[in-house]
C-alpha positions as CSV (number, residue, x, y, z in Angstrom):
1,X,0.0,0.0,0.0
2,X,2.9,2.6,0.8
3,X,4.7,1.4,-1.8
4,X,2.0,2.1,-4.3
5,X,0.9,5.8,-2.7
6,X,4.8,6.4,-3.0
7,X,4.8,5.5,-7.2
8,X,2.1,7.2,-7.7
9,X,3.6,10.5,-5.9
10,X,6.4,9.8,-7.5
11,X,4.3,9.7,-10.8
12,X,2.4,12.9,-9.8
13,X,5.8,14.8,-8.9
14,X,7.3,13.7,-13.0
15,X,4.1,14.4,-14.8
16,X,3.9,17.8,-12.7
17,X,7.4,18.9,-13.7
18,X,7.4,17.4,-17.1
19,X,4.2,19.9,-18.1
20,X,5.6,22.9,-16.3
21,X,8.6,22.5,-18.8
22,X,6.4,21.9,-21.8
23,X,4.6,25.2,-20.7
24,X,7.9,27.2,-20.1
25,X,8.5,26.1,-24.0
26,X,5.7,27.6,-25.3
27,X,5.9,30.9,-23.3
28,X,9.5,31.3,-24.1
29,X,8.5,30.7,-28.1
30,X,6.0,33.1,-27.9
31,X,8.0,36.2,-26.2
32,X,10.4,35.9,-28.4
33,X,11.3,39.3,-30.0
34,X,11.2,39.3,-34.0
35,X,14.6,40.1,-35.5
36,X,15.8,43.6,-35.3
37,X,18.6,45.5,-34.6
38,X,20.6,45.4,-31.3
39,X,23.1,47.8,-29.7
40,X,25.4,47.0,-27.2
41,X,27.8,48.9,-24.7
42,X,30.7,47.5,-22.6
43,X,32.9,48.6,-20.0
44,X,36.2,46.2,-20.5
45,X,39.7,45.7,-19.2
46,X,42.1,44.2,-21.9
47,X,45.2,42.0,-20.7
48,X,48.3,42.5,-23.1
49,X,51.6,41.7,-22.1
50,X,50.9,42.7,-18.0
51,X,49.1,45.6,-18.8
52,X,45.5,46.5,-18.2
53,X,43.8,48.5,-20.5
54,X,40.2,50.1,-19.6
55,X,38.3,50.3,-23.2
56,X,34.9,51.1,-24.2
57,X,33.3,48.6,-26.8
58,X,30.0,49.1,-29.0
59,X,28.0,46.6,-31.3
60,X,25.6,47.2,-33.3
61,X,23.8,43.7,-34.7
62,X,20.9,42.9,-36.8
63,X,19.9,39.5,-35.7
64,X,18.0,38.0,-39.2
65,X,16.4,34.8,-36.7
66,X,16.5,34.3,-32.7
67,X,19.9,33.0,-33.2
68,X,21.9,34.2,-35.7
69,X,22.7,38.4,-36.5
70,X,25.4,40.1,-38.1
71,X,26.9,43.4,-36.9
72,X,30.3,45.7,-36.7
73,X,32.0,46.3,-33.3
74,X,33.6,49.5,-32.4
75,X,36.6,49.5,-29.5
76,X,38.2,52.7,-28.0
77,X,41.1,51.0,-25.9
78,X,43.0,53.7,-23.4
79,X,46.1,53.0,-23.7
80,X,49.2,54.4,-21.6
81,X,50.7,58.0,-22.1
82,X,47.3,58.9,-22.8
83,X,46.9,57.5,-25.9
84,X,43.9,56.1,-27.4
85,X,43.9,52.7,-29.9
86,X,40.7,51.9,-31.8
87,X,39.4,48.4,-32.7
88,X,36.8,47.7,-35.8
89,X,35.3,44.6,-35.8
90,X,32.9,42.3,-38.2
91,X,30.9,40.6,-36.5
92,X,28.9,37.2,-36.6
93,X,26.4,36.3,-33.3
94,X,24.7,33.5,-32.5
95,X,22.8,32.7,-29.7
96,X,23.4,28.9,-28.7
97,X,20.7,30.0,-25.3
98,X,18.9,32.6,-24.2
99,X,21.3,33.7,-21.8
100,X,24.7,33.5,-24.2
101,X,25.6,35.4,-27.2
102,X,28.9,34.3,-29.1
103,X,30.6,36.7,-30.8
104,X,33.0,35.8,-33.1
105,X,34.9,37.5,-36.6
106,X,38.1,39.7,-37.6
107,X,39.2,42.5,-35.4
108,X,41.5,45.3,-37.2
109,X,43.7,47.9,-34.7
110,X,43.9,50.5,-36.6
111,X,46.7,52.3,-36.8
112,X,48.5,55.5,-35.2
113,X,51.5,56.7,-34.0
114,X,52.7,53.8,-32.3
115,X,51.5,50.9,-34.2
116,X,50.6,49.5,-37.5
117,X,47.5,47.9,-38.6
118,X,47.0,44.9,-37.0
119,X,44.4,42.1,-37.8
120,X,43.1,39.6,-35.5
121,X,40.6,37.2,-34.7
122,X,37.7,38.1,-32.7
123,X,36.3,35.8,-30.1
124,X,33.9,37.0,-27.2
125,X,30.7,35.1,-24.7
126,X,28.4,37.5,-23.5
127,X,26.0,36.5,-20.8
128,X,22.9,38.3,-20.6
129,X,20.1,38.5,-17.5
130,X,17.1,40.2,-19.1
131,X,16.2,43.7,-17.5
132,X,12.9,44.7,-18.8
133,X,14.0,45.9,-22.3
134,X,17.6,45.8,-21.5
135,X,20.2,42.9,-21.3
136,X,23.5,42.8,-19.2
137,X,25.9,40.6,-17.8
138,X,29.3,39.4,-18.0
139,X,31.7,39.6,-21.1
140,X,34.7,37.4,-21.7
141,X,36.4,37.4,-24.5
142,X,40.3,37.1,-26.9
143,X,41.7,38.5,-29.8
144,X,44.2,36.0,-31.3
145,X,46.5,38.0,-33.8
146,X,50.6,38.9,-33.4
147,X,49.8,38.8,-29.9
148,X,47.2,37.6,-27.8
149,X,45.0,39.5,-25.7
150,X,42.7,38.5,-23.2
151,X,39.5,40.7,-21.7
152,X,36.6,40.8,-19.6
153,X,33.9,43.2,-18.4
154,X,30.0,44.1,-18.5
155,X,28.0,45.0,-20.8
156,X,24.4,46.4,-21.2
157,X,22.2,45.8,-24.8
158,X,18.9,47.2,-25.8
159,X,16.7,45.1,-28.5
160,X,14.3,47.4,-31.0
């Protein structure tokens, strides 16, 4: 007799959770945003060679599904002796989850008085916590080129 009230609770508990997961489905399919443009700002610290730089990235993306979007990324990069280094970027996202956007393409420094042009490859996660209409979470990232260098921040988005 306990053995059958307790497969049957057990039953109850499965069939319970398995439906509030098939509901959680079709409420996340339905809020889904159609495609559009996103912009994104980030506060980050790049690692080169033991040196922290402080830099200021923008994105903008079009994202043509709910997991793919294309877009340019913009990088100022304050760099010692007051000088400033600027990054351009192609980009390709895609969303593996609703909480992680890959971005991933070529990077070009551009050049200035201390440095040449320098092309690299582009490789950044950005976890996202939804915030009303806004986005934001942690960024981690590389660019893999003559040298490699590491960085990490936050960043805040906006959908429209």
């Amino acid at each position: 007799m306990i053995k059958n009230i307790f497969l049957i609770f057990v039953f109850g508990c499965n069939f319970t959770l398995l439906s509030q997961e098939h509901n959680s489905d079709e409420e996340s399919q339905n809020s889904e945003k159609d495609p559009g443009f996103e912009f994104v700002l980030s506060g980050l610290f790049i690692y080169d060679e033991d040196v922290f730089d402080p830099a200021t990235e923008l994105h903008l993306t079009y994202w043509i599904s709910h997991k793919w979007a294309f877009g340019i990324g913009y990088t100022f990069v304050f760099e010692e002796d007051k000088r400033i280094g600027h990054e351009v970027a192609a980009l390709v996202s895609h969303k593996p989850w609703s909480f992680l956007t890959i971005n991933t393409g070529p990077s070009f420094s551009l050049p200035n008085s201390h440095k040449d042009t320098e092309v690299s490859a582009y490789l950044e996660g950005e976890f996202a916590f939804k915030l009303g209409s806004f986005h934001s979470g942690p960024t981690l990232g590389a660019l893999v080129g003559e040298t490699f260098k590491s960085f990490g921040g936050w960043h805040i988005s906006y959908e429209f």
